[in-house]
PASEBA-1860 file (N, C-alpha, C; in nm, 3 decimals):
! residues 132
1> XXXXXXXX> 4.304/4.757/-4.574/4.268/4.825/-4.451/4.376/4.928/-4.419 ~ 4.348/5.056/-4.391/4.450/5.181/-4.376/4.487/5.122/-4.242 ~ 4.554/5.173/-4.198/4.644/5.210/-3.997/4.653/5.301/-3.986 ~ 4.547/5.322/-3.867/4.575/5.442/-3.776/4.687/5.451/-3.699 ~ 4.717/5.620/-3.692/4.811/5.643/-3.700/4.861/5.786/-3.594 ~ 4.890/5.785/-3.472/4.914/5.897/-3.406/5.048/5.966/-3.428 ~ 5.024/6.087/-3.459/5.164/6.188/-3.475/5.201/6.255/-3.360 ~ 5.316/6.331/-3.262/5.307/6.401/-3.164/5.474/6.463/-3.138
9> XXXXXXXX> 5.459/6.559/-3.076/5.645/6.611/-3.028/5.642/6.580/-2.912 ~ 5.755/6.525/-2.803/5.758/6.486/-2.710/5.916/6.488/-2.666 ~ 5.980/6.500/-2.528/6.109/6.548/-2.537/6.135/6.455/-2.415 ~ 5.972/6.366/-2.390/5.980/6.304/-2.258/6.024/6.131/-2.297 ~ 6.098/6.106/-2.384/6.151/5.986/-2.390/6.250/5.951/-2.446 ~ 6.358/5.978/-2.350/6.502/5.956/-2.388/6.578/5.858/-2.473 ~ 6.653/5.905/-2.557/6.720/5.805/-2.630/6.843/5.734/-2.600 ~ 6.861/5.586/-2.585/6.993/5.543/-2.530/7.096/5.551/-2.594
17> XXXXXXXX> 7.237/5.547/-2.587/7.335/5.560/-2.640/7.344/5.437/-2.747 ~ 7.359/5.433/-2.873/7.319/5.356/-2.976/7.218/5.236/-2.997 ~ 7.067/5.321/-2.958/6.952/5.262/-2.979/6.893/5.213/-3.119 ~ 6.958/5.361/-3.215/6.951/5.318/-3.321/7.019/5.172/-3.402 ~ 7.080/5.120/-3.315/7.194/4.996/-3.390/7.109/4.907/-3.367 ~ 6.976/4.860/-3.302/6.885/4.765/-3.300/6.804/4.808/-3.427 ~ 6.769/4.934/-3.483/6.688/4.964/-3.574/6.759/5.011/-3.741 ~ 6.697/5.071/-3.786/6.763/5.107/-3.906/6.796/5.252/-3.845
25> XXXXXXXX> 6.931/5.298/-3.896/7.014/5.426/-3.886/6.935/5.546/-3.772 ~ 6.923/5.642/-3.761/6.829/5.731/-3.718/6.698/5.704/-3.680 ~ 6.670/5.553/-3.665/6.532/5.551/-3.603/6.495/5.506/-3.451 ~ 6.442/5.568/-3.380/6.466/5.599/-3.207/6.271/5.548/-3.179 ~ 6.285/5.507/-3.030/6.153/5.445/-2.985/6.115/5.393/-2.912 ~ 6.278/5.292/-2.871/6.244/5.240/-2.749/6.170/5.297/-2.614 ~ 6.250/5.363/-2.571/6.198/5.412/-2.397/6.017/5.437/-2.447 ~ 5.974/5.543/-2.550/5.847/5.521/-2.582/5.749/5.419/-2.555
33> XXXXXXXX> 5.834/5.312/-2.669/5.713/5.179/-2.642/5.722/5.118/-2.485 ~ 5.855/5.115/-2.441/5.841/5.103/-2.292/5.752/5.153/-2.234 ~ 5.714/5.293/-2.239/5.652/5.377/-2.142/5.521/5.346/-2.149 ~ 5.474/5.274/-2.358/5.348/5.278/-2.380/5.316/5.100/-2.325 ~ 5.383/5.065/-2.286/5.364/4.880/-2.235/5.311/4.903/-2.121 ~ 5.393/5.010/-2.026/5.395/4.966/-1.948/5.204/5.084/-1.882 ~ 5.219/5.155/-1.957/5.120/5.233/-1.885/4.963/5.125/-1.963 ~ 4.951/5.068/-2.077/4.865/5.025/-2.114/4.849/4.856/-2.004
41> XXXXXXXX> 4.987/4.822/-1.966/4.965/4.711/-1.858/4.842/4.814/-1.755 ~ 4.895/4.893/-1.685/4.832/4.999/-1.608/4.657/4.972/-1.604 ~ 4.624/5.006/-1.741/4.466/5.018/-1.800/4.453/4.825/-1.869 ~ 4.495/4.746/-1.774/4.463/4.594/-1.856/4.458/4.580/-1.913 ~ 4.557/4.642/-2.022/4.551/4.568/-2.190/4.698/4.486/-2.125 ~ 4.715/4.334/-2.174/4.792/4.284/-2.124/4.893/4.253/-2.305 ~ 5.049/4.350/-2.307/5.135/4.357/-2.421/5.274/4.278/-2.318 ~ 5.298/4.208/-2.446/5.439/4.200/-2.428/5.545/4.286/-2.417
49> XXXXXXXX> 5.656/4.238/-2.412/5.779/4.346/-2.385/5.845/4.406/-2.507 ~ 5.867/4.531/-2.566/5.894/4.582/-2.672/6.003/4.526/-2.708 ~ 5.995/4.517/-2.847/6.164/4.477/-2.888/6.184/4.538/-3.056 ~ 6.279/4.523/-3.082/6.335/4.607/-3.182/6.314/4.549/-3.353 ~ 6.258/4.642/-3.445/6.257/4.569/-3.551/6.340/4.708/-3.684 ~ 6.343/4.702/-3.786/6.421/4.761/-3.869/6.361/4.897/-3.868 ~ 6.240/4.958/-3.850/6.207/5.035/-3.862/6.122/5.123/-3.735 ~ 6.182/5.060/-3.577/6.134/5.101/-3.504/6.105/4.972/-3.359
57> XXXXXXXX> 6.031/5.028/-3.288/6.016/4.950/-3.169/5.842/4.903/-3.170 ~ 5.824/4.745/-3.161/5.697/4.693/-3.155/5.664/4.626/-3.042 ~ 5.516/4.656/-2.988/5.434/4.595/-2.902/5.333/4.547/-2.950 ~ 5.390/4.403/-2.885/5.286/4.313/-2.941/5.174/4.302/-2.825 ~ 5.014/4.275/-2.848/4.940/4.274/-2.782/4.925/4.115/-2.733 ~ 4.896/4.049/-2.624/4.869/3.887/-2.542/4.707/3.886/-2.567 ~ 4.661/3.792/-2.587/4.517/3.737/-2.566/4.443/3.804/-2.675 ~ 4.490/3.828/-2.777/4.435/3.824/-2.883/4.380/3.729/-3.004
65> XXXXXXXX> 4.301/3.743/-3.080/4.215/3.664/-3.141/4.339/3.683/-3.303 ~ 4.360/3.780/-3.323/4.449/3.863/-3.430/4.578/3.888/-3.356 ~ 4.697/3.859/-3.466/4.837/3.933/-3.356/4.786/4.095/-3.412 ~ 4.828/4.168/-3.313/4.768/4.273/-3.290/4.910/4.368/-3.197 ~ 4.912/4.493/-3.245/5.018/4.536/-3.186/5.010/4.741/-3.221 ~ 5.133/4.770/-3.142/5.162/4.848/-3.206/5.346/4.913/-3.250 ~ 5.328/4.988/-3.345/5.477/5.022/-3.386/5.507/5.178/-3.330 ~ 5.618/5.157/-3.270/5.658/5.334/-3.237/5.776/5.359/-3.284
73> XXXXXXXX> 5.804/5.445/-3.362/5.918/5.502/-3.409/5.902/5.674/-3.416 ~ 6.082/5.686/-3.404/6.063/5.850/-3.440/6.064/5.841/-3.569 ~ 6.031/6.035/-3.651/6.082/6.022/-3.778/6.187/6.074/-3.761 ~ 6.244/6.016/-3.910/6.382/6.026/-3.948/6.480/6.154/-3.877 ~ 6.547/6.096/-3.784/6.660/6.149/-3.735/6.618/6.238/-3.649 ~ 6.502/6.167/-3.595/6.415/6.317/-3.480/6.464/6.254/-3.346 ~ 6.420/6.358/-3.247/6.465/6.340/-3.120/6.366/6.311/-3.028 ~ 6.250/6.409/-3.119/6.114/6.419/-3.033/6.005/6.417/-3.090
81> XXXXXXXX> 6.001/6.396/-3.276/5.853/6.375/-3.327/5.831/6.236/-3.328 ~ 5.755/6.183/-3.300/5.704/6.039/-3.325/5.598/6.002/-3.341 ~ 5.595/5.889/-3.404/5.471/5.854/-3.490/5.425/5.709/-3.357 ~ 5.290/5.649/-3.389/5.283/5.527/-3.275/5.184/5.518/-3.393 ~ 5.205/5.320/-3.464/5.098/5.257/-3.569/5.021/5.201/-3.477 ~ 4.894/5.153/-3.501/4.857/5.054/-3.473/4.850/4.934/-3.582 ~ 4.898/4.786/-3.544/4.865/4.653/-3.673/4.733/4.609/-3.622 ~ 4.708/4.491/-3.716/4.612/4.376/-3.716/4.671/4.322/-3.818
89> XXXXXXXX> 4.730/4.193/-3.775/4.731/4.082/-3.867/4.633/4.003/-3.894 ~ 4.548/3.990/-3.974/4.428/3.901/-3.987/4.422/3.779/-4.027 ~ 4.577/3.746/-4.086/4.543/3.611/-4.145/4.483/3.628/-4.293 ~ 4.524/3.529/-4.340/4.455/3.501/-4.472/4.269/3.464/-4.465 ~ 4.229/3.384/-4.370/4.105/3.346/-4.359/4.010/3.502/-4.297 ~ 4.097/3.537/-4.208/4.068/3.659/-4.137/4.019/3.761/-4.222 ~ 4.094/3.789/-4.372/4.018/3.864/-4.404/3.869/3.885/-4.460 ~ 3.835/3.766/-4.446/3.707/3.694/-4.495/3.601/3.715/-4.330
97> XXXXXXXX> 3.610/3.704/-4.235/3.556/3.697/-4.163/3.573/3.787/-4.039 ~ 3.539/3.859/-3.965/3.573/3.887/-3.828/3.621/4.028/-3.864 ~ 3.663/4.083/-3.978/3.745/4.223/-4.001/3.645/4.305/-3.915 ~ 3.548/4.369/-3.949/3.516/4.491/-3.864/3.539/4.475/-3.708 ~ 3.520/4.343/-3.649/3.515/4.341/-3.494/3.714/4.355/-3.484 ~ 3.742/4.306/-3.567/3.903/4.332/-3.503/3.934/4.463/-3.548 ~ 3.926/4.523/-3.665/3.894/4.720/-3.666/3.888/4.812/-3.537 ~ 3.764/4.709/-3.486/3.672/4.807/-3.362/3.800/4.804/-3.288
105> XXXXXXXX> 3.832/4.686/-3.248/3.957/4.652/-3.141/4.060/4.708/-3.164 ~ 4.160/4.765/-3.293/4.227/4.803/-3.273/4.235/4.952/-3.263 ~ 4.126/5.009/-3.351/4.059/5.168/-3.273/4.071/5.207/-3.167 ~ 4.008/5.039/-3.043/4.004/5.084/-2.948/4.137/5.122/-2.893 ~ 4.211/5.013/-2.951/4.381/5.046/-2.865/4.416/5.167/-2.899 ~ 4.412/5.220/-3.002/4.431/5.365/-3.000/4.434/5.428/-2.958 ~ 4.260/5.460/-2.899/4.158/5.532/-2.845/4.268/5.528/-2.689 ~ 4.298/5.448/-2.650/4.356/5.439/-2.524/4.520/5.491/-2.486
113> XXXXXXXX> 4.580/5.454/-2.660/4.700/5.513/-2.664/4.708/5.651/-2.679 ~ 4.581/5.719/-2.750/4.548/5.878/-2.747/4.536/5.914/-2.607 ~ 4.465/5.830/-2.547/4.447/5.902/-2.416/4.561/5.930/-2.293 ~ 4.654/5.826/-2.326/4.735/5.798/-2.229/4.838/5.931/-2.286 ~ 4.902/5.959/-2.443/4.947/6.057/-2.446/4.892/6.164/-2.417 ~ 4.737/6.221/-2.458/4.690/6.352/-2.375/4.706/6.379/-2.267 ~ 4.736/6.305/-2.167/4.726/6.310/-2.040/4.890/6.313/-1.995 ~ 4.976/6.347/-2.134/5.117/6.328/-2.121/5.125/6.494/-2.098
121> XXXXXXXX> 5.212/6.512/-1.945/5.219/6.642/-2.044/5.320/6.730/-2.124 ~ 5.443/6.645/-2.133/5.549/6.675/-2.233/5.497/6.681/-2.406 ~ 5.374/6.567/-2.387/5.337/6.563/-2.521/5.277/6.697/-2.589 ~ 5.305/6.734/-2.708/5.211/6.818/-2.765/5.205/6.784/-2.877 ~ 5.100/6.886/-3.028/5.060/6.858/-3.145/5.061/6.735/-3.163 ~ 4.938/6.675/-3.060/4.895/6.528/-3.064/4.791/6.562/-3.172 ~ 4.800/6.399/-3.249/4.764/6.465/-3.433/4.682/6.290/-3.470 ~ 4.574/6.243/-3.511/4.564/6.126/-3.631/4.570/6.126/-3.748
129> XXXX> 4.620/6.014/-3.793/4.639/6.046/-3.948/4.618/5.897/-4.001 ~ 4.587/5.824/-4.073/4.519/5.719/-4.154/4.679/5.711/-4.231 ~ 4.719/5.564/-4.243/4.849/5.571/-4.345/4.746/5.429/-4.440 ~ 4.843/5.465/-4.538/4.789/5.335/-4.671/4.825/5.189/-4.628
END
């Protein structure tokens, strides 16, 4: 299954003074996934609190059937391009059963994380892109 995948420049989410030391070298995100927790709390998707993994900052989604989330990181050594994944963990059994309805679901989170950046208006060259 590919991950969708939003691209965008943005100058509206500050980086803290060695944010990168939770992540790997040059990779920035936090205040982002903050901003994206807290505005998707906003629209009742109910996520946990972002926290830091090697390659960026993850939100995990609550009351899910699938852990379900998403990843925000900048690229490499950027200030202001950033990428936002969406996951689905399906499980081993999972992939046998239920895949398209959890697909739909995480589209939808997308669909909502697109919207919430359009409506950004620091954001620009808001972009999708399918990764492998």
């Amino acid at each position: 299954m590919t991950s969708p995948m939003l691209s965008f420049e943005s100058a509206a989410f500050p980086i803290a003074e060695g944010e990168d030391a939770e992540t790997n070298p040059g990779i920035f995100g936090k205040s982002l996934a903050e901003w994206l927790s807290t505005h998707l709390r906003d629209l009742g998707v109910s996520t946990g609190e972002p926290f830091a993994e090697d390659w960026g900052w993850c939100i995990e989604l609550r009351d899910r059937k699938y852990r379900t989330g998403l990843a925000c990181a900048s690229e490499d050594d950027e200030r202001t391009t950033w990428r936002v994944f969406a996951f689905l963990d399906l499980g081993f059994l999972g992939q046998f059963r239920g895949k398209e309805a959890a697909a739909l679901d995480v589209n939808d989170l997308l669909g909502k994380v697109r919207e919430l950046l359009s409506n950004e208006p620091s954001v620009t060259n808001l972009r999708s892109d399918e990764t492998a």
